[in-house]
Steps between C-alpha positions, in 0.01 A plus 500: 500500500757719659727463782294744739149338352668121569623629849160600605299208353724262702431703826163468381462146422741413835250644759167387622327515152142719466270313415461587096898448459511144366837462480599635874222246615641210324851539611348566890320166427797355411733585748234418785479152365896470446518617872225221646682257268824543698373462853318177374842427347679544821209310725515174266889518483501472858356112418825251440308317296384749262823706550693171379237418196426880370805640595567666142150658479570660833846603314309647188248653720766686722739595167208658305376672809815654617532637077151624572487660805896625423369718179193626706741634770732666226220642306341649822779674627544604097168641443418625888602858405193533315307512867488851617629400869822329350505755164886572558744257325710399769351672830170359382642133425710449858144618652364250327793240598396558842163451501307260588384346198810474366685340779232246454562450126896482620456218780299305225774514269826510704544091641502430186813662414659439805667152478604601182682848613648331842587128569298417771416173677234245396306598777528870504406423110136300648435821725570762233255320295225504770523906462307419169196512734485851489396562150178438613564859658454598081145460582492809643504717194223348334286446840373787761500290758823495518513908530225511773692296722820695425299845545357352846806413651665822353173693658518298880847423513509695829223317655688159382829601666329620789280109496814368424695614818244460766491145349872447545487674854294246570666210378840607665316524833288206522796316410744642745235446749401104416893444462544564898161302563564189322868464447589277824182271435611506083851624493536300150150642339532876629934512528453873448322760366579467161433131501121607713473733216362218289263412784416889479373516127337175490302596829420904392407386148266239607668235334590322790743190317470353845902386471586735759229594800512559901440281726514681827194652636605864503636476135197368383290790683734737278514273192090589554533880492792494233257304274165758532743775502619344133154492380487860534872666397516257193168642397577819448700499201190322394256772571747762336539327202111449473451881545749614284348245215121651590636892476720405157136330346286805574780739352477242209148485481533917519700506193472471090783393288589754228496325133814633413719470728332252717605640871222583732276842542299631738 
């Protein structure tokens, strides 16, 4: 096998494999199981007690993971060129630097080399490590679910911002407003409007903690409103999100996968 011929079979055997390529399957299979035993790693580690009694197979686990997942990064960026989009050697690989696959594969990869690169605190250390988290985010090469929810936000990101601000609008001025109507009867609960703030999202999300709550009659009349007003703005982003997952399924279920190349056809 040649260079060009080893280049292209790693490309191959790197991405989602087809379904008659043994080899690309196993390795997907393999990674996917490497990546759900990390975050069960990471869960259990959080237990003192196992932390203190299986502390070196947490260390093994972590060591041959970071080799792994180190040599898939290298070999992707290596053997990307042989995808049309990202065909040129170096134009094609920063593309691929910056997108968004990759920066996952990066943030998966990077705490662990941290500590070792800069001396950092214990703490900082027990933080960086929580970033391991986000290999689950690997997933999202070998699963579509994790491109239909990227593809609707990308498709109703204007709807979301647009959601997003009348919710904040109305968290600023219900607030402000319960800040002048309760802060002589509470000045410790509702000391200003950053501090009512809390009072704000627990009240317009419907969580209602009940830590923090007015006791006056007229801030209880708008506590009312601000609540059924809540139902409604923080269902939106609900309702967008449900339509933009109903519109991506029918343009799925519109579609056949081409054998070869496995993207989608009219």
């Amino acid at each position: 096998m040649n260079y060009k011929s080893f280049k292209k079979r790693s490309y191959e055997i790197l991405e989602k494999g087809a379904s008659d390529d043994r080899w690309s399957r196993r390795i997907d299979l393999f990674i996917i199981s490497l990546i759900f035993l990390n975050i069960l790693a990471i869960i259990l580690e959080s237990v003192n007690s196992l932390k203190r009694d299986y502390q070196l197979i947490f260390d093994y686990i972590e060591i041959f993971s970071i080799y792994i997942f180190t040599i898939e990064y290298i070999l992707r960026i290596w053997s990307i060129t042989e995808k049309e989009e990202y065909s040129q050697p170096i134009q094609g690989r920063l593309k691929y630097l910056f997108s968004f696959s990759s920066i996952i594969d990066l943030i998966a990869i990077v705490p662990a080399y941290i500590p070792l690169l800069i001396g950092v605190d214990s703490r900082v250390v027990r933080g960086i490590r929580l970033l391991r988290l986000f290999r689950i985010l690997k997933l999202s090469r070998y699963n579509r679910a994790f491109s239909h929810i990227r593809n609707v936000v990308k498709s109703k990101k204007e709807e979301l911002v647009i959601s997003l601000f009348a919710v904040l609008t109305l968290l600023v001025i219900s607030s402000s407003l319960m800040y002048f109507v309760e802060n002589k009867a509470q000045p410790e609960s509702f000391s200003s409007i950053p501090a009512t703030m809390w009072w704000g999202v627990a009240t317009l999300t419907t969580v209602g903690y009940g830590d923090v709550y007015p006791i006056t009659g007229l801030g209880k009349f708008m506590a009312g409103i601000m609540a059924i007003l809540g139902v409604g703005l923080f269902a939106l982003p609900a309702g967008i999100l449900a339509n933009g997952f109903g519109n991506t399924l029918e343009n799925k279920d519109s579609c056949q996968t081409c054998k070869h190349c496995g993207k989608d056809i009219n």
